[in-house]
N, CA, C and O atoms as a Tinker XYZ file with bonds, in Angstrom:
   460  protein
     1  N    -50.281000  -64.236000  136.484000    73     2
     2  CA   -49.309000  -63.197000  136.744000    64     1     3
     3  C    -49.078000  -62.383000  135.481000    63     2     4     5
     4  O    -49.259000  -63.015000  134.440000    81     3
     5  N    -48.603000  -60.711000  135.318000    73     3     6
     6  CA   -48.543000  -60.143000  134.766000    64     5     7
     7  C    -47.493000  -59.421000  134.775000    63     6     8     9
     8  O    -47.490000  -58.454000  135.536000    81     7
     9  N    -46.274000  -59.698000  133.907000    73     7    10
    10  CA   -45.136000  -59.368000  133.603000    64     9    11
    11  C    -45.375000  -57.623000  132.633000    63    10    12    13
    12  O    -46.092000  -57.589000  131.633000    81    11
    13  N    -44.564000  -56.191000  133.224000    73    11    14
    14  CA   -44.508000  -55.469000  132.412000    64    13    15
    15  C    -43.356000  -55.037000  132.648000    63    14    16    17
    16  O    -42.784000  -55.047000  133.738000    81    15
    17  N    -42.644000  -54.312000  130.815000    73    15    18
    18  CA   -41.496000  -54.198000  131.064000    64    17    19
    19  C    -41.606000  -52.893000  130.611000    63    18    20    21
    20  O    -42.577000  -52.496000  129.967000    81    19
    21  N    -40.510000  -52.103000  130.965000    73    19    22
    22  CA   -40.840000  -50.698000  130.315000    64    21    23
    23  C    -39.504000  -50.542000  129.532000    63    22    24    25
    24  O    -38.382000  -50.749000  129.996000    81    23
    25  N    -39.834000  -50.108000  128.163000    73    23    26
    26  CA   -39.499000  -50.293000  126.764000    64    25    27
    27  C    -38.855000  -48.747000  126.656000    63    26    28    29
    28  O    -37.631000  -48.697000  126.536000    81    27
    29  N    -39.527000  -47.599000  126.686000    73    27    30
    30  CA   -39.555000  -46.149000  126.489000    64    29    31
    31  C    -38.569000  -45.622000  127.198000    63    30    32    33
    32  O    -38.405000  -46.507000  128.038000    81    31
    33  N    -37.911000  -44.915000  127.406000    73    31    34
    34  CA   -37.071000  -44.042000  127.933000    64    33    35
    35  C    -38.542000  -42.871000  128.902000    63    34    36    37
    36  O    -39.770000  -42.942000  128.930000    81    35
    37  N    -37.244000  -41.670000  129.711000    73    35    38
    38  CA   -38.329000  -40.207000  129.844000    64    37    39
    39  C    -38.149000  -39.070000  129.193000    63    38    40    41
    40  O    -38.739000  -38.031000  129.488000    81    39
    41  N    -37.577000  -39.151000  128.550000    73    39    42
    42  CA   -37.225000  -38.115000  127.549000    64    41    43
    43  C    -38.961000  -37.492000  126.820000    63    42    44    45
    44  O    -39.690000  -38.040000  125.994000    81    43
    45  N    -39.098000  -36.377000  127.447000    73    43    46
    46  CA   -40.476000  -35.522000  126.378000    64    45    47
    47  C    -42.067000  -36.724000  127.077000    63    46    48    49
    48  O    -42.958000  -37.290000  126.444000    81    47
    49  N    -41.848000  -36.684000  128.186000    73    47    50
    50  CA   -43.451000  -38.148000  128.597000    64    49    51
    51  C    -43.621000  -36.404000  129.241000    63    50    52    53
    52  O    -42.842000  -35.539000  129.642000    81    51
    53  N    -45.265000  -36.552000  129.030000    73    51    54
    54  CA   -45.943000  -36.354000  129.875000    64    53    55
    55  C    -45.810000  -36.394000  131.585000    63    54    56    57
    56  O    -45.244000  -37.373000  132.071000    81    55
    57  N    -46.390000  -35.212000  132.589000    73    55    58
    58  CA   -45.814000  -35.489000  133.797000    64    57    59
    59  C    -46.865000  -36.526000  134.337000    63    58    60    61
    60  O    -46.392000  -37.158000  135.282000    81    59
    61  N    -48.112000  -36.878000  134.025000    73    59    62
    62  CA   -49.138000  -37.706000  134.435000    64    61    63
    63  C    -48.261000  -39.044000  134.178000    63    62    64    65
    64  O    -48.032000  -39.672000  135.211000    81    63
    65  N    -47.732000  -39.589000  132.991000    73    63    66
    66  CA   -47.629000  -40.833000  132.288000    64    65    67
    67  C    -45.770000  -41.166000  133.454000    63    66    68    69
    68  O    -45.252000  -42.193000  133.894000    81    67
    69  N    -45.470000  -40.032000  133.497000    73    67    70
    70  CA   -44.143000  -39.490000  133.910000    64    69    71
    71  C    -44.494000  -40.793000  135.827000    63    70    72    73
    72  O    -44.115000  -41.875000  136.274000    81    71
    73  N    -45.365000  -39.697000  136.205000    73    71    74
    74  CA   -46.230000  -40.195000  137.595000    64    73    75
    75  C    -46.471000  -41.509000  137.734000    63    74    76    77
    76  O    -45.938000  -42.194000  138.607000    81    75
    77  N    -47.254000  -41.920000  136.921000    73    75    78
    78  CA   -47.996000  -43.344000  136.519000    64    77    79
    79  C    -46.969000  -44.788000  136.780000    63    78    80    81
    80  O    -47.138000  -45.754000  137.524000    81    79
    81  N    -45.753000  -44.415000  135.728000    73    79    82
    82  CA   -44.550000  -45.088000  135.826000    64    81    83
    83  C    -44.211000  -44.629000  137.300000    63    82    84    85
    84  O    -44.050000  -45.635000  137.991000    81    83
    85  N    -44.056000  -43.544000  137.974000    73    83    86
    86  CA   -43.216000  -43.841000  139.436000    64    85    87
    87  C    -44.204000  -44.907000  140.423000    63    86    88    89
    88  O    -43.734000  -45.727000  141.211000    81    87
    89  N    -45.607000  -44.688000  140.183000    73    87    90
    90  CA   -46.678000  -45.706000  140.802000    64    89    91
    91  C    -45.955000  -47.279000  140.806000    63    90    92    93
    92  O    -45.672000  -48.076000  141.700000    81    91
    93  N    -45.849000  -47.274000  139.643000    73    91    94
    94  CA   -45.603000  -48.888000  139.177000    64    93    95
    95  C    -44.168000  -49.262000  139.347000    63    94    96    97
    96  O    -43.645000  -50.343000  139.076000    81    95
    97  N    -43.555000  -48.056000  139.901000    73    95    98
    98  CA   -41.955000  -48.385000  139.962000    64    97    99
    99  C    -41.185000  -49.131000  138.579000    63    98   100   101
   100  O    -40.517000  -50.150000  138.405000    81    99
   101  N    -41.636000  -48.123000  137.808000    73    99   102
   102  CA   -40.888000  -48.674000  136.368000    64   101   103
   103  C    -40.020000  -47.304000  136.304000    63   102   104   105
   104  O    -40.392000  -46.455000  135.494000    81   103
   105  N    -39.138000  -47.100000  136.929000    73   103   106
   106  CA   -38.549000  -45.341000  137.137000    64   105   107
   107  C    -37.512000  -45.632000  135.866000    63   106   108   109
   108  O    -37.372000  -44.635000  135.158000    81   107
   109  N    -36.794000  -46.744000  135.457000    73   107   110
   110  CA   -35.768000  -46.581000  134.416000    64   109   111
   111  C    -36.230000  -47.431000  133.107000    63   110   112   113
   112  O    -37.266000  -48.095000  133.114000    81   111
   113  N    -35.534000  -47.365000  132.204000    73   111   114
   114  CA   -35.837000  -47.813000  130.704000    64   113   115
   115  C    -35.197000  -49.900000  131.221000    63   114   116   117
   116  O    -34.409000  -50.140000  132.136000    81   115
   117  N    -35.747000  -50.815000  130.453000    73   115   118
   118  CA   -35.748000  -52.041000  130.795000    64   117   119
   119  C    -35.995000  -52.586000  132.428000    63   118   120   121
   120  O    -35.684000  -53.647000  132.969000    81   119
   121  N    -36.421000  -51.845000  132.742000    73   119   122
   122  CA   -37.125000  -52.577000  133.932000    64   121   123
   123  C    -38.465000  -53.225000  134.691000    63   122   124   125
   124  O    -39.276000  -52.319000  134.883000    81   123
   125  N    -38.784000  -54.075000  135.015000    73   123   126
   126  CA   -39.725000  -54.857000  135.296000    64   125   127
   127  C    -40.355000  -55.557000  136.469000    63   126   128   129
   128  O    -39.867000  -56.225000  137.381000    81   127
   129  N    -41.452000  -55.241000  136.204000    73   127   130
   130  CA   -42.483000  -55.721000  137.243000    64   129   131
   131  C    -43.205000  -56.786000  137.057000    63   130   132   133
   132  O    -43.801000  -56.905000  135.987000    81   131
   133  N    -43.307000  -57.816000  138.089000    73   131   134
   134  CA   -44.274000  -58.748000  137.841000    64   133   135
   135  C    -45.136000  -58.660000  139.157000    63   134   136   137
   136  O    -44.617000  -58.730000  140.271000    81   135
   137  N    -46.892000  -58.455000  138.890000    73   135   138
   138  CA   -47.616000  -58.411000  139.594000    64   137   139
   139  C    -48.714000  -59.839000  139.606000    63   138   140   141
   140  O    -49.402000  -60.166000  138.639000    81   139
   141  N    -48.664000  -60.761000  141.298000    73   139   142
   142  CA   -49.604000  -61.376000  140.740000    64   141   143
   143  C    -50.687000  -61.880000  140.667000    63   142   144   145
   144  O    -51.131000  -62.789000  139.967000    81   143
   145  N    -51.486000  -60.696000  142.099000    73   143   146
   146  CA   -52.808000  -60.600000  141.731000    64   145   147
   147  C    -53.135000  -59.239000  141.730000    63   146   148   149
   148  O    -53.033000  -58.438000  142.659000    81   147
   149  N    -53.746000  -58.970000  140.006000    73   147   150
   150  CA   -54.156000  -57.743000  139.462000    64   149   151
   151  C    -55.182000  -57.344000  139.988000    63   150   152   153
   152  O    -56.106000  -58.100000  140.290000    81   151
   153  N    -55.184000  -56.126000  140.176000    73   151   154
   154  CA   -56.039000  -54.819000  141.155000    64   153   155
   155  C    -56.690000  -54.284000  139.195000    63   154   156   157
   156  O    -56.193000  -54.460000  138.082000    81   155
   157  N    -58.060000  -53.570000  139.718000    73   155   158
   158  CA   -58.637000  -52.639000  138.623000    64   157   159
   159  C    -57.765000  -51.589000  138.427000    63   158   160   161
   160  O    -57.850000  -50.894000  137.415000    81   159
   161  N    -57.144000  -51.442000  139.066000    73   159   162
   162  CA   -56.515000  -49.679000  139.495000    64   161   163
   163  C    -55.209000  -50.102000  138.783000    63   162   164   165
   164  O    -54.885000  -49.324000  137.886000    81   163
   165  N    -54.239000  -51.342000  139.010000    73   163   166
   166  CA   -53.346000  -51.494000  138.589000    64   165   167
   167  C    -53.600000  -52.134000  137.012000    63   166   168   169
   168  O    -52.539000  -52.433000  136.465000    81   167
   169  N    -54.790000  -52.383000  136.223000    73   167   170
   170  CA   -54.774000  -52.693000  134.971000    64   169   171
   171  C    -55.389000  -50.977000  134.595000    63   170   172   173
   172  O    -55.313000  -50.666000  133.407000    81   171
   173  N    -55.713000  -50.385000  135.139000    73   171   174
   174  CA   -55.834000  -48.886000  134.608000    64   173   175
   175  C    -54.419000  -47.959000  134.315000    63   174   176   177
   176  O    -54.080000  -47.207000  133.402000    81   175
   177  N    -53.865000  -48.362000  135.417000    73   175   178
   178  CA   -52.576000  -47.850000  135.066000    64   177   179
   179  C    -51.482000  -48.285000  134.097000    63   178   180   181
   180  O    -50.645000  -47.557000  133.565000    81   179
   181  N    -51.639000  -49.603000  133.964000    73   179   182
   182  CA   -50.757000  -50.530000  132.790000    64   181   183
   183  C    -51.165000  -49.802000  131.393000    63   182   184   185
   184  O    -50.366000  -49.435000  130.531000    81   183
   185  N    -52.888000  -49.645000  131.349000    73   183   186
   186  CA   -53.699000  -49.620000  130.119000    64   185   187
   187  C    -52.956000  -47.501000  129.689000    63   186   188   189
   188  O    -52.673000  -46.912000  128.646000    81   187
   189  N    -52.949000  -47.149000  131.034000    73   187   190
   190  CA   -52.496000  -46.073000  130.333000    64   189   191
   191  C    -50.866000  -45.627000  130.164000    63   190   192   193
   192  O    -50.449000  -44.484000  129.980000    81   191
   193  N    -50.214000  -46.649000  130.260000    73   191   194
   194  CA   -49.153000  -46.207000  129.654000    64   193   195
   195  C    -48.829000  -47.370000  128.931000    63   194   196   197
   196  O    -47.639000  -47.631000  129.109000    81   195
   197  N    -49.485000  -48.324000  128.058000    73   195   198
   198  CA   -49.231000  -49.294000  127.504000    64   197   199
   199  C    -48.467000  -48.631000  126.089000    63   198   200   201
   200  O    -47.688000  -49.342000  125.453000    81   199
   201  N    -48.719000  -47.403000  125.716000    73   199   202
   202  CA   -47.767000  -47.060000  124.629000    64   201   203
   203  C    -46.087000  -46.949000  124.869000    63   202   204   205
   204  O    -45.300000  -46.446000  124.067000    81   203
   205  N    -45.840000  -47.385000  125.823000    73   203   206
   206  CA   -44.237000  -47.182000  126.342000    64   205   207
   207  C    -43.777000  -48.620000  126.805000    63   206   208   209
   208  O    -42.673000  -49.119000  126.584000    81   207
   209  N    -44.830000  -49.191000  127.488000    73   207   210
   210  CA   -44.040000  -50.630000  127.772000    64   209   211
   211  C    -44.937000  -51.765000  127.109000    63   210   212   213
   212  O    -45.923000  -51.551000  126.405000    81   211
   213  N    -44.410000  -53.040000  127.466000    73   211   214
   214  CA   -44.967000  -54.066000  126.710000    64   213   215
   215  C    -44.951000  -55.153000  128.050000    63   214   216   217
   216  O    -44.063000  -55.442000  128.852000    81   215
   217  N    -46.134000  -55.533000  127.915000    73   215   218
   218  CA   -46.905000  -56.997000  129.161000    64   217   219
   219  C    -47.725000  -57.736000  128.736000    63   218   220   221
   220  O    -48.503000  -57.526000  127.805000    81   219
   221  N    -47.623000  -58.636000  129.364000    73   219   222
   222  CA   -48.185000  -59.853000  128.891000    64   221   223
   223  C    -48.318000  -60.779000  130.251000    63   222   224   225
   224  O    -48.069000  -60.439000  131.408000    81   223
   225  N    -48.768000  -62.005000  129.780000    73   223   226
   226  CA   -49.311000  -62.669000  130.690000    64   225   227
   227  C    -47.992000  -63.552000  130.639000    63   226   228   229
   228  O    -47.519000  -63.806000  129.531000    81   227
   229  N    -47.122000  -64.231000  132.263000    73   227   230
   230  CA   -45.793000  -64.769000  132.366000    64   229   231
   231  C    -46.307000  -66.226000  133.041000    63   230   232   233
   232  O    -47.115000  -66.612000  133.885000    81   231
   233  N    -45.402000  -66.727000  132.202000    73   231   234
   234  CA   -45.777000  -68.685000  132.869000    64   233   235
   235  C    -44.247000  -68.639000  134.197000    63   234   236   237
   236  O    -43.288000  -67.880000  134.342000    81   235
   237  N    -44.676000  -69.721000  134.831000    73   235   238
   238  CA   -44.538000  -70.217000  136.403000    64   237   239
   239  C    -42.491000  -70.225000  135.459000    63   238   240   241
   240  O    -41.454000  -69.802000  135.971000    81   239
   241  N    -42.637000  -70.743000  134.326000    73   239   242
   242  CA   -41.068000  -71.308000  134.575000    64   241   243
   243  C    -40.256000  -70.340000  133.574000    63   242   244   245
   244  O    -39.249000  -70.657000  132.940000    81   243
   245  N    -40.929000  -69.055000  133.568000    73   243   246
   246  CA   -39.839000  -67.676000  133.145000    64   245   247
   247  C    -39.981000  -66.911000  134.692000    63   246   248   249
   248  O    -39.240000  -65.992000  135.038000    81   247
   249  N    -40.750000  -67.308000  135.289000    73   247   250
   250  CA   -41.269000  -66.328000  136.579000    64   249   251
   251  C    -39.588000  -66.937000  137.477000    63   250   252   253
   252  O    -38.734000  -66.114000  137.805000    81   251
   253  N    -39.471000  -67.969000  137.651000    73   251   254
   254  CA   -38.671000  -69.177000  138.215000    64   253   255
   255  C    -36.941000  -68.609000  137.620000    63   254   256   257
   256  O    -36.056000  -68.352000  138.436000    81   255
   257  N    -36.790000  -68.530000  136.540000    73   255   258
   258  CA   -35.826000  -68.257000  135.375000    64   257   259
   259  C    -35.123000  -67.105000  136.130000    63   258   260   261
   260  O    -34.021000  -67.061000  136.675000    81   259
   261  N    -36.893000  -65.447000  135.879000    73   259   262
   262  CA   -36.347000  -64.448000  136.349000    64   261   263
   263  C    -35.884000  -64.330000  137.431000    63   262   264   265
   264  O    -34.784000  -63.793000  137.564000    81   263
   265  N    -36.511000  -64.743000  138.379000    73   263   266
   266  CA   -35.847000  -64.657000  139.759000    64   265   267
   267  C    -34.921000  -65.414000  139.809000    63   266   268   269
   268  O    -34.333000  -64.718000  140.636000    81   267
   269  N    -34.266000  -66.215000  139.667000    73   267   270
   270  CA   -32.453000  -67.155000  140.145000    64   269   271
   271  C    -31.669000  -66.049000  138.981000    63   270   272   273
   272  O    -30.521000  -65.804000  139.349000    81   271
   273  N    -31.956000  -65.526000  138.006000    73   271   274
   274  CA   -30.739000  -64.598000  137.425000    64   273   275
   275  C    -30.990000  -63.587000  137.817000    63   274   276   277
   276  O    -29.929000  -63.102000  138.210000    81   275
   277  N    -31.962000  -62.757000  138.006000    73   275   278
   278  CA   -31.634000  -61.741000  138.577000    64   277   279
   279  C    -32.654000  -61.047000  139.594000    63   278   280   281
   280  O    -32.943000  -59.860000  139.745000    81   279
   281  N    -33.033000  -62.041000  140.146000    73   279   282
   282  CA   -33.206000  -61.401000  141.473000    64   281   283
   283  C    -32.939000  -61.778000  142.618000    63   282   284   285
   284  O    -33.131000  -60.831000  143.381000    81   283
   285  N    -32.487000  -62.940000  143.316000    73   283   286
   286  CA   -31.936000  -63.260000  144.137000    64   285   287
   287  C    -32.915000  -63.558000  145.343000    63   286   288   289
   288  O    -32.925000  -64.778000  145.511000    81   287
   289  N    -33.634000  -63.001000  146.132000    73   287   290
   290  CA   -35.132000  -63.289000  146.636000    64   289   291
   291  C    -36.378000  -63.327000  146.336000    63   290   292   293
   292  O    -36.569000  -62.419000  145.527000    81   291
   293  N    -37.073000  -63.730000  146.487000    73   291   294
   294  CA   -38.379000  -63.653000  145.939000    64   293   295
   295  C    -38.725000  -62.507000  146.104000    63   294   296   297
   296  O    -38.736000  -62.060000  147.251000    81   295
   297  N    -39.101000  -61.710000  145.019000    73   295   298
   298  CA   -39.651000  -60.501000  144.808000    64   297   299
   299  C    -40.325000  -59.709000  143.508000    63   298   300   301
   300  O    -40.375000  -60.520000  142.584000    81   299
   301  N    -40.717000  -58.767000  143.211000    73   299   302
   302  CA   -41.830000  -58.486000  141.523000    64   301   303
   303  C    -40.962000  -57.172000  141.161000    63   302   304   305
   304  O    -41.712000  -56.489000  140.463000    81   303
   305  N    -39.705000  -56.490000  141.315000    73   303   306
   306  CA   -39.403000  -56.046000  140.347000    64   305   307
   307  C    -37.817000  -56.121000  140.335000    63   306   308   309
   308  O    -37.089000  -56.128000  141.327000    81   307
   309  N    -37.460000  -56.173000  139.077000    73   307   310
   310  CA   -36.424000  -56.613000  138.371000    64   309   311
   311  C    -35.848000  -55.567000  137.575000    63   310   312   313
   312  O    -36.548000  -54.596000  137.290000    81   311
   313  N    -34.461000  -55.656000  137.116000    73   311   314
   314  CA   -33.726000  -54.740000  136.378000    64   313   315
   315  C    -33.283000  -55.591000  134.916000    63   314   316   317
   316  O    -32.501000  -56.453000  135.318000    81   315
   317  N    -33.360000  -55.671000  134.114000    73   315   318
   318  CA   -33.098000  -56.525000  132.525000    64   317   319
   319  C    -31.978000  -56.023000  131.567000    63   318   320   321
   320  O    -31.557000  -54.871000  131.665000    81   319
   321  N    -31.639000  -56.641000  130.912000    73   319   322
   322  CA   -30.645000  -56.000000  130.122000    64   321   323
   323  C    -31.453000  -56.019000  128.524000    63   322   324   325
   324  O    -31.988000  -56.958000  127.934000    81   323
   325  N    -31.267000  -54.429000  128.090000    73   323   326
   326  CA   -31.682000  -54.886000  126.767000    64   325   327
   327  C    -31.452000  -56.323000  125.934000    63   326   328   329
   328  O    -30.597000  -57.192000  126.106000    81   327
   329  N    -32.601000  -56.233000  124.919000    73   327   330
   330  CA   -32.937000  -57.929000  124.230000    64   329   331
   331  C    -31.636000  -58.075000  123.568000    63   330   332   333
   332  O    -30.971000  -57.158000  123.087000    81   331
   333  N    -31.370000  -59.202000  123.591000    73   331   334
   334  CA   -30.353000  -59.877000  122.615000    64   333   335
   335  C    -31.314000  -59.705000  121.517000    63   334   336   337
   336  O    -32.537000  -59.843000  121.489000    81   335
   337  N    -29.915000  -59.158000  120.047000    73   335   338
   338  CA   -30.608000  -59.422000  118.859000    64   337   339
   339  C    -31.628000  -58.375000  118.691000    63   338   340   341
   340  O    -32.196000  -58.255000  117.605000    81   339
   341  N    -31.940000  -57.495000  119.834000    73   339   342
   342  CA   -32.300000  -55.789000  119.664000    64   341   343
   343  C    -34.087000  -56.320000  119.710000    63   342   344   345
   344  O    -34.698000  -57.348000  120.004000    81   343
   345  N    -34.419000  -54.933000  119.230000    73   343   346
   346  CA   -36.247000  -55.802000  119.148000    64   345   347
   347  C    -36.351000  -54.807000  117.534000    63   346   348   349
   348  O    -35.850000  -53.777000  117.083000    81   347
   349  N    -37.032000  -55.553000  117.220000    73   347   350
   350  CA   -36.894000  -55.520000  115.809000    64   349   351
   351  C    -37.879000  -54.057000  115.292000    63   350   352   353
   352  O    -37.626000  -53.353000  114.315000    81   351
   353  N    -38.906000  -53.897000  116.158000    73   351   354
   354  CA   -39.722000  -52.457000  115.823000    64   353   355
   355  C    -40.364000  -52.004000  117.283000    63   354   356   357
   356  O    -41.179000  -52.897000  117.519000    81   355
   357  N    -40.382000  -51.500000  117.866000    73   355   358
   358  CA   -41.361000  -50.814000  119.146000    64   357   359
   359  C    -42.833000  -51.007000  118.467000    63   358   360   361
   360  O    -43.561000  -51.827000  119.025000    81   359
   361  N    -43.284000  -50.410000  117.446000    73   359   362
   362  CA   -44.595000  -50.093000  117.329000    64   361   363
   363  C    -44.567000  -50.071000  115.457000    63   362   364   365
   364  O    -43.748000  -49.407000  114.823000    81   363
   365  N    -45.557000  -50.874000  114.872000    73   363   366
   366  CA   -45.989000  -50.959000  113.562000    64   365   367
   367  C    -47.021000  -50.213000  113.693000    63   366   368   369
   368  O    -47.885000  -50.243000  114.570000    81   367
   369  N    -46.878000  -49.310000  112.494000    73   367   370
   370  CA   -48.312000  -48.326000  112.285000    64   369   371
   371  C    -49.568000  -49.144000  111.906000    63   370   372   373
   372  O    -49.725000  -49.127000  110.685000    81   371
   373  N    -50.118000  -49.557000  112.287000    73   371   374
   374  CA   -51.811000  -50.388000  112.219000    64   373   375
   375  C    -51.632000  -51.747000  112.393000    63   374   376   377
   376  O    -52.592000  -52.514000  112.474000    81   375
   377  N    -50.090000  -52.230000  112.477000    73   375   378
   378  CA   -50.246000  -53.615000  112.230000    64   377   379
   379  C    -49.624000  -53.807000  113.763000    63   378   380   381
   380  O    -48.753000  -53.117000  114.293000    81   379
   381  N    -50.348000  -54.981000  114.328000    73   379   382
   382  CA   -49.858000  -55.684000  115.821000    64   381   383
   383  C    -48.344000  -56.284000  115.397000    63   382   384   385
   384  O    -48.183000  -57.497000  115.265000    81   383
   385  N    -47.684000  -55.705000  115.275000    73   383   386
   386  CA   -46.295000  -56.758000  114.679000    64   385   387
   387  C    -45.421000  -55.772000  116.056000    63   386   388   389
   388  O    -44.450000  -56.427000  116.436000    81   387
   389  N    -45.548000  -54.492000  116.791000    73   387   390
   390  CA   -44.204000  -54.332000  117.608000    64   389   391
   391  C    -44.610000  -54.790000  118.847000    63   390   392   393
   392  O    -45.694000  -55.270000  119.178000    81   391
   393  N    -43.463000  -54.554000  119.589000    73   391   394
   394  CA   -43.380000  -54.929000  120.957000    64   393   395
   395  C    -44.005000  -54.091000  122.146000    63   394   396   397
   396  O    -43.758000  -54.330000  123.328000    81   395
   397  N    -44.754000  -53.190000  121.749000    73   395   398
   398  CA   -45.086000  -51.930000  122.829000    64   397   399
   399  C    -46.569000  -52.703000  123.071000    63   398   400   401
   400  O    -46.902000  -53.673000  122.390000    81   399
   401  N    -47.165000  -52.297000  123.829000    73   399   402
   402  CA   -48.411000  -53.537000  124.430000    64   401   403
   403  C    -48.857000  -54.605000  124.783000    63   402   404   405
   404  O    -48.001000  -55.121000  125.501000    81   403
   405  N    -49.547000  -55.121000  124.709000    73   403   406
   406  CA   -49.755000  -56.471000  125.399000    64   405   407
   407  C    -49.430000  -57.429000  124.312000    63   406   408   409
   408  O    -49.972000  -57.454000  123.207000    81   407
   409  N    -48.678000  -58.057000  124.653000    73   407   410
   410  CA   -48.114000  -59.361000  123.707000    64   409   411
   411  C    -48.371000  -60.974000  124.208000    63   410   412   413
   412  O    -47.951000  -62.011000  123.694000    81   411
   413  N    -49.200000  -60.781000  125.378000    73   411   414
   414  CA   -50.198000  -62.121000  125.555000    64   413   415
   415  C    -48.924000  -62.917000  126.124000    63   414   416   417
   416  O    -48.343000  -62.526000  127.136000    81   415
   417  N    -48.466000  -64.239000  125.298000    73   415   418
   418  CA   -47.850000  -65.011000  125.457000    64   417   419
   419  C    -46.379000  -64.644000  125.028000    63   418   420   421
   420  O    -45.489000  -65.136000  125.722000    81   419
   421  N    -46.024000  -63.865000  124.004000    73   419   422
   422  CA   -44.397000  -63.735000  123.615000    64   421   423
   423  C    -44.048000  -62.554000  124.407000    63   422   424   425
   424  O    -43.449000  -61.582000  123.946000    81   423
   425  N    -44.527000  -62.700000  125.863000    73   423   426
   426  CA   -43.521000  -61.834000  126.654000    64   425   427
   427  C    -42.987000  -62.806000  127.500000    63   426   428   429
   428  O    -42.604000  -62.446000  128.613000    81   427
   429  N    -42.886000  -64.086000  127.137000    73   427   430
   430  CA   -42.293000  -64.654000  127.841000    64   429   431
   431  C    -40.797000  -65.002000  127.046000    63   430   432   433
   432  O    -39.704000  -65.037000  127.611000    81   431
   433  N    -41.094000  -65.284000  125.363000    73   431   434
   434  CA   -39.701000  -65.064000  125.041000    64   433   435
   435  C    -38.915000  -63.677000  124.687000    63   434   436   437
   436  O    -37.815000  -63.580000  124.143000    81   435
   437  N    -39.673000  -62.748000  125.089000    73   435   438
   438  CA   -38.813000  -61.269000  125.611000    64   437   439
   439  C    -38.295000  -61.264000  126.722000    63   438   440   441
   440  O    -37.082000  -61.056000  126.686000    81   439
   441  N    -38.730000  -61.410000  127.712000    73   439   442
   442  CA   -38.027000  -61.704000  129.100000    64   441   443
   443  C    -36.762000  -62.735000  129.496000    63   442   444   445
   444  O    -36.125000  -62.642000  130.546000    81   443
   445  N    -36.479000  -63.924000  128.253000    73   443   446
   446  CA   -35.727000  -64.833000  128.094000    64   445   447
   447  C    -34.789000  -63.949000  127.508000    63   446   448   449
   448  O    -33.815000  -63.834000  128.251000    81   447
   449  N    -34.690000  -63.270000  126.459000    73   447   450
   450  CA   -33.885000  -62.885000  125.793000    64   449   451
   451  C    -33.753000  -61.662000  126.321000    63   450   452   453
   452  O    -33.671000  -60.969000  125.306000    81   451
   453  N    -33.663000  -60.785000  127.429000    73   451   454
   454  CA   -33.637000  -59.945000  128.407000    64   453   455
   455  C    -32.842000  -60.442000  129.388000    63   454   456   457
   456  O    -32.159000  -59.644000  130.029000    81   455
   457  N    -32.796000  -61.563000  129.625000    73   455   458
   458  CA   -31.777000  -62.123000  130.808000    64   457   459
   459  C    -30.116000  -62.206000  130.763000    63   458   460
   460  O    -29.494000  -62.650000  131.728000    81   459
């Protein structure tokens, strides 16, 4: 499964990237989707707006977590509250150190600290 959260605001996006996000139903700033079997079409679309949100790959017992706080039925998208403790950079110039892209495994303790 593939947890994405969208990080960026719409302020000044592009109307394509603008589009892309209404596809994926990421329409507001901290909100999230978990998809969990990935389509080509739906990792094309992640890949092109990966400069605004941040995903990663989500284990069974944040998947479990997210849904009893805030979602109430079983379902893949969610509303979050900004991170406790803030996020420390969106994006390092050359260095993998921010939160905007694929973060593999520590989107699972973003999504914890989102709850």
């Amino acid at each position: 499964m593939i947890a994405v959260i969208r990080i960026k605001g719409q302020v000044g996006l592009k109307k394509e990237i603008v589009e892309t996000f209404n596809r994926l139903k990421l329409r507001k700033k901290y909100s999230c989707i978990v998809i969990e079997d990935v389509t080509k079409e739906q990792i094309g679309m992640i890949e092109k707006v990966r400069n605004f949100v941040a995903y990663g790959e989500i284990n069974d017992e944040t998947y479990k977590e997210l849904v009893e706080k805030r979602g109430g039925k079983i379902k893949n998208f969610f509303r979050l509250h900004p991170p406790r403790k803030g996020i420390d950079s969106k994006k390092h110039f050359g260095v993998a150190k921010g939160v905007l892209g694929n973060n593999k495994e520590k989107i699972n303790d973003l999504i914890r600290r989102m709850l």
